[in-house]
N, C-alpha and C positions, 0 to 999 in steps of 0.2 A: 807517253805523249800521244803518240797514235795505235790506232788498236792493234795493227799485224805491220810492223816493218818489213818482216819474208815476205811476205805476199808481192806489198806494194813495190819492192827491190828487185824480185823476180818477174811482175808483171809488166814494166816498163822498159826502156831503155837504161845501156848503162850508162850511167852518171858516167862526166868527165872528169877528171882525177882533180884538176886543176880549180873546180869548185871547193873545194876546200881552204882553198889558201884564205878567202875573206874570215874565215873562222881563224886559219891560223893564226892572220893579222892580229886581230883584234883580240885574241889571247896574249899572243907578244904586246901588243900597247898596254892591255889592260898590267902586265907583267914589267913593261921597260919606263914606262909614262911618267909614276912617278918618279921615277930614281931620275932620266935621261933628260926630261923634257915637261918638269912637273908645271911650267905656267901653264904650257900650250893645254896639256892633256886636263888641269882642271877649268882650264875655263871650253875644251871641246870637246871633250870624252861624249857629250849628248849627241853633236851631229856626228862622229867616227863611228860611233855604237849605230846609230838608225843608219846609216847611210852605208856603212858595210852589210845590214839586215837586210834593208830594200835593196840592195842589187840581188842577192842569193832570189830574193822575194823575185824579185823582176826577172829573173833566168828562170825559176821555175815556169813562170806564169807565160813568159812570152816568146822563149825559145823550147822547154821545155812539153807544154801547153800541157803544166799539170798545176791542177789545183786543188788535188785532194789532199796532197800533206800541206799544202800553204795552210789551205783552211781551218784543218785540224789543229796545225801550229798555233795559228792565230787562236782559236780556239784554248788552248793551252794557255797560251802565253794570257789571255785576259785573266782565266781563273788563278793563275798563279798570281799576275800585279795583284787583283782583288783581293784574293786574301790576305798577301803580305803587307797593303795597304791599307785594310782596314784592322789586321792585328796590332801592326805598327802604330796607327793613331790611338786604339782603345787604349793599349798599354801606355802610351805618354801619357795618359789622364793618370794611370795612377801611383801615385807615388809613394815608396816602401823605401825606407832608411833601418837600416839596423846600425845600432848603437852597440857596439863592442869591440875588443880589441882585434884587430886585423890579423889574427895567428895562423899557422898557418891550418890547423885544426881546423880555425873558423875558416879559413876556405872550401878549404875542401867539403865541409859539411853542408857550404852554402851550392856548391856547384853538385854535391851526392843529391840533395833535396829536388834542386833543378832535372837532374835525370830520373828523379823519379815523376816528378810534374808534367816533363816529355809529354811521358803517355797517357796523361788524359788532355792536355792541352795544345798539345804538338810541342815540335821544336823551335818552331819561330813564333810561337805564344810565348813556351818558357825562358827561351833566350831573351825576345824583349822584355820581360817581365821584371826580371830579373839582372839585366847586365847593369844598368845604369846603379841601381842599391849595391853592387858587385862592385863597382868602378868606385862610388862617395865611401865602402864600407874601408879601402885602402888607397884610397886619397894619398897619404904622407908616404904611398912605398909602392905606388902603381909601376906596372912595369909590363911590357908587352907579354913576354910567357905564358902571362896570368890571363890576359883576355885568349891565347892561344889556347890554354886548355880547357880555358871554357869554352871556348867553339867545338874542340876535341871532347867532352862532357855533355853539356846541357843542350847544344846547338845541333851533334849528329848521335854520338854513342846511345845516348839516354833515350831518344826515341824507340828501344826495338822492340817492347813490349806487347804495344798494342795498335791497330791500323789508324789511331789517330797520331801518334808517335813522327811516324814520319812520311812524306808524300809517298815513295815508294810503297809504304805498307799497306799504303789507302786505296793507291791504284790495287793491288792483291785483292786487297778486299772487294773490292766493288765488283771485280772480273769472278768472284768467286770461292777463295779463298776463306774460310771459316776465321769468324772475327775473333777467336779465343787461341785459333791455329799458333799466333806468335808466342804470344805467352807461355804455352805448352812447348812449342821447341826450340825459342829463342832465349830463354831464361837463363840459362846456364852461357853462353857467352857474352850473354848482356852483363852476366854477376863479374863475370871473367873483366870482361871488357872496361866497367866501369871501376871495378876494384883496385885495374893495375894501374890503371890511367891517375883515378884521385890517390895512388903509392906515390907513380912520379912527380905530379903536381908536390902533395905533400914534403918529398926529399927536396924538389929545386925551389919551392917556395922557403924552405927553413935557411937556404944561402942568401935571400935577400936581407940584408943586413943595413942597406942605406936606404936613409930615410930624407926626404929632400925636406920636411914638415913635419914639425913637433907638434903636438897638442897642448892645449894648456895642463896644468895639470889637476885642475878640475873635470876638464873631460876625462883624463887617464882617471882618476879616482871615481870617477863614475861608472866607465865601461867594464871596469875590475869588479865595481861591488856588483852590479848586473848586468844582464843583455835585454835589451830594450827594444822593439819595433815600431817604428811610425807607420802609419797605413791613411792615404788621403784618397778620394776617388773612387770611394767603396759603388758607384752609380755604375763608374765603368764597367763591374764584374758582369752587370747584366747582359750589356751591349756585348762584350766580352762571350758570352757563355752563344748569345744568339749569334752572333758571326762563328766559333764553331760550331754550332748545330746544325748551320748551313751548309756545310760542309756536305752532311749527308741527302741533300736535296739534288741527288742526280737522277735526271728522266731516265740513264738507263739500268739502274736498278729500281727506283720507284713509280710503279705504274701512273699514270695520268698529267705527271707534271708537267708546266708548259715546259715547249724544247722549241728549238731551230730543226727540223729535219735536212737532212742532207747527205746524200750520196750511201743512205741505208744507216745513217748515225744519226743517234739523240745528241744536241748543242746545247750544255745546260745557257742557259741566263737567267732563270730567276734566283739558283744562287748565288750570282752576281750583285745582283741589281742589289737582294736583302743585304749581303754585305755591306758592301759600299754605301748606302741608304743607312745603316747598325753605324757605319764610320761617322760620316757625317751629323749624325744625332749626337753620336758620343761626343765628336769634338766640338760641336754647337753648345753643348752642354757640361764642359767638363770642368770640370775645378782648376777655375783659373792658377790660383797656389799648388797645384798639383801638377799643372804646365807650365810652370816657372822655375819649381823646383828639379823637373827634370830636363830644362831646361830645352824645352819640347821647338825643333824644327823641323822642317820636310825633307831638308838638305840630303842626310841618308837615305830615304825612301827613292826620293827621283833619283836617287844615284842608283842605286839597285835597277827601281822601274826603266831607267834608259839604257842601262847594259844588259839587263834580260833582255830586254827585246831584239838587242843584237845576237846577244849568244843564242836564243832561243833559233830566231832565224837562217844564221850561220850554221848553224851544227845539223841542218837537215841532210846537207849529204854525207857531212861525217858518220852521220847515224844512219841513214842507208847505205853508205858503200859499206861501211864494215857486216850492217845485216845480208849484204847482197855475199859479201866474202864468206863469212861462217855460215851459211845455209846452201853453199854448194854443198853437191853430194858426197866428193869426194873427204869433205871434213866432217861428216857427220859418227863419224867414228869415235872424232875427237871431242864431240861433247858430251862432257863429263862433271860429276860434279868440282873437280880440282880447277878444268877448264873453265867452267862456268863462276867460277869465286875469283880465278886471275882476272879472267877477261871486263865481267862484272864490275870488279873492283878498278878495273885500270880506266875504263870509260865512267864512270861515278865520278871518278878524283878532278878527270880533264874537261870532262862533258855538263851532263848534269844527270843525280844518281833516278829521277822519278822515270824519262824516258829509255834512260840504261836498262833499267828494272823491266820495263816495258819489252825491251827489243829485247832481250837474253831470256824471259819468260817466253815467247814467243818461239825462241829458238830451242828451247828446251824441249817444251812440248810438242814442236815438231818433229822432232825425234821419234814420238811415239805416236805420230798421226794423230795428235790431239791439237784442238784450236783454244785459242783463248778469249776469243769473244762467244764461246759456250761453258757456262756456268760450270756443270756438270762435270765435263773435261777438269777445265780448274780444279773442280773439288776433286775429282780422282787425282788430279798429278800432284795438290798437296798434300793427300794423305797418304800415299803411296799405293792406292787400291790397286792399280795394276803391275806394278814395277816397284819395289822398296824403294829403287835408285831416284825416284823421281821426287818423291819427299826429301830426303838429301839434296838434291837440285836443287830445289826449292829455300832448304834452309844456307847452301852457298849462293843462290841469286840474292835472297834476302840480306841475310848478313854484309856481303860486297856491296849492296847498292848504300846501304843505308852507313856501313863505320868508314867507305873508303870516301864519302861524299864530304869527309874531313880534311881530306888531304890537300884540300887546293881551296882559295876562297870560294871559286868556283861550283865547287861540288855542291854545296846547297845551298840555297836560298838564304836563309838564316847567317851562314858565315859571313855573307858580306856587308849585312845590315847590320851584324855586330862588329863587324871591322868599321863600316863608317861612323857608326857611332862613338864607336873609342877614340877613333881620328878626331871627330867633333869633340871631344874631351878634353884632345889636348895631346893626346896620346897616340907617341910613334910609331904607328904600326912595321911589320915586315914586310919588305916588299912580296911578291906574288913569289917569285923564285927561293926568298929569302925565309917566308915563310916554310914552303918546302922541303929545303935543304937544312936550316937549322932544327924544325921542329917536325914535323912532317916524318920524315926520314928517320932521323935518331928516335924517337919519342912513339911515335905512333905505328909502325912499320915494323916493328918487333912484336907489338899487340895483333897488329893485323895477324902478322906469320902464325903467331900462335894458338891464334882463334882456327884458322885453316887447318892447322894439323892434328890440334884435337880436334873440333867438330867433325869438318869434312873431310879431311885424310884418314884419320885414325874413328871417325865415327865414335867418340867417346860420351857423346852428348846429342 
């Protein structure tokens, strides 16, 4: 989220401890709200969200008198609404129904396809793309797990391929990082990761055995003799394809574009503006029956857009006191690649995994007097030119920012656009804790472990 967390943690005063709590809050509501106090929180959760973000905002700014992470924040936080906003509308134009039986085979094949889609579309391209044909394909036997592993699949795992995959990989890239880098050392626990993940799915999908809706039995004899796809909104793909391609319109890798300058940083906005402008045309434009059929509201997006902007804001001094804590010198002994995959991974789950990414690559590099807003540096500490150990780093930075950003709705972007959506369904999601503790934990957390002790313990891969 911002270029050098150490710096800006070491440069100034030290935060007050006690700044944190509007983050904690609003972790607890977004976690207690619906279960405790479900009227209050869905008809307020918009001003609790903005109005715990502007006080952090307003402590920076006016006791503080700092406004070089506000602005970068804000900075951040537009290009994230932007994107998730304009992938979000393209994809409700278009509407994909597969006709066949809901086995658990067909799941899992639908949710392997999805992580491979990831990585040229991202994971909140393939998540929207795909969950709602995900959600009609098991209609008669929907059940919360199922949208859980696909956030655990499609939403975070399946992006690690490539730097369109997932925001963390994108910021690597931009700062320096060779765009082929993942694929070359991320392969092998991407195969790992998604293989055991669509096992478990696979085993707890074959217990669901109740069916709240029968089909007639013309559908069944239909879905038997074949598998059929509906495809409406083929107009979208293009709006589609230009809203990520804009992705790669950032002034500070490509020379001449217009920028905001400030405080020695390029501010993108023109790929802003093309997005949101790509949004707008598409849903001016979209196939009415293709917004009907997926029964297209806003409802989730402004849900998303108003609690980002609180978490985003909130979490500035949880993301600098912890950079302020680990880049004392007396801890620099202890980063390591095993430290750097817990730590990584624990701030991913609770925070959010793209500025995690950010502040743990930064500390990494520190280590070896290398910066991260020099290209160069980057490319030496991905390939290990100087130090072997620092490519390992790299591949526990990566790996933790990107499968732990499953573990909480929280952690990325895409999980919670898929949870509202499933909500708008119909469908009872987990709460925030509940999530964690039933799926989260049992399910996911033995994958993680495992991934860490081949890759980066044991260096097996």
């Amino acid at each position: 989220m911002l270029n050098n967390f150490i710096l800006l943690a070491q440069a100034q005063q030290a935060l007050p401890s006690f700044l944190i709590i509007p983050f904690l809050v609003l972790i607890g509501m977004i976690a207690a709200g619906p279960i405790f106090f479900g009227h209050f929180w869905e008809h307020n959760y918009k001003t609790v969200a903005v109005v715990l973000g502007l006080t952090v905002l307003a402590y920076y700014l006016f006791i503080l008198g700092d406004t070089h992470m506000p602005v970068h924040t804000l900075s951040e936080y537009i290009t994230f609404a932007a994107l998730l906003s304009s992938l979000y509308i393209a994809a409700g134009g278009i509407y994909l129904n597969v006709n066949a039986n809901a086995t658990p085979a067909m799941n899992v094949a639908l949710v392997a396809v999805g992580a491979v889609l990831a990585n040229f579309i991202g994971t909140t391209g393939a998540s929207l793309l795909l969950i709602r044909p995900f959600i009609r394909l098991n209609v008669h036997r929907i059940k919360p797990y199922q949208i859980v592993f696909f956030i655990f699949i499609v939403s975070n795992a399946g992006g690690l391929l490539t730097p369109l995959g997932d925001p963390p990989l994108f910021i690597g890239f931009i700062k320096g990082v060779p765009f082929f880098w993942t694929l070359q050392h991320l392969l092998s626990p991407w195969f790992i990761s998604i293989a055991l993940l669509c096992l478990m799915f696979f085993f707890v999908d074959r217990r669901n055995k109740i069916t709240d809706y029968t089909p007639r039995p013309e559908v069944v004899a239909k879905n038997e003799e074949k598998i059929e796809f509906h495809f409406t909104g083929k107009r979208n793909l293009f709006w589609l394809a230009v809203i990520i391609g804009a992705v790669f319109l950032d002034p500070n890798v490509i020379e001449g574009l217009p920028h905001i300058a400030y405080d020695g940083a390029k501010i993108s906005f023109l790929r802003e503006v093309i997005q949101l402008t790509a949004a707008f045309l598409c849903y001016r434009y979209s196939s009415k029956s293709a917004l009907a059929g997926n029964q297209f509201n806003f409802h989730p997006i402004l849900e998303v857009v108003f609690l980002f902007f609180g978490i985003f804001f909130t979490m500035m001094p949880a993301l600098q006191l912890s950079a302020e804590i680990a880049s004392s010198p007396q801890y620099s002994q202890y980063i390591t690649p095993n430290f750097l995959y817990w730590a990584t991974g624990s701030l991913s789950g609770f925070l959010d995994n793209a500025p995690t990414y950010a502040n743990f690559l930064s500390l990494g590099m520190a280590k070896y007097d290398l910066a991260q807003n020099i290209p160069a540096d980057v490319k030496n500490y991905a390939l290990g030119t100087l130090n072997p150990e620092t490519l390992v780093q790299l591949e526990a930075i990566s790996l933790a920012s990107v499968l732990f950003g499953a573990f909480t709705y929280i952690g990325n972007g895409p999980n919670f656009m898929v949870k509202a959506i499933a909500e708008s369904a119909g469908i009872k999601m987990p709460s925030f804790f509940g999530y964690v503790v039933r799926y989260s934990i049992p399910f996911l957390l033995p994958i993680l472990t495992l991934v860490w002790f081949l890759v980066v313990h044991l260096k097996l891969f």
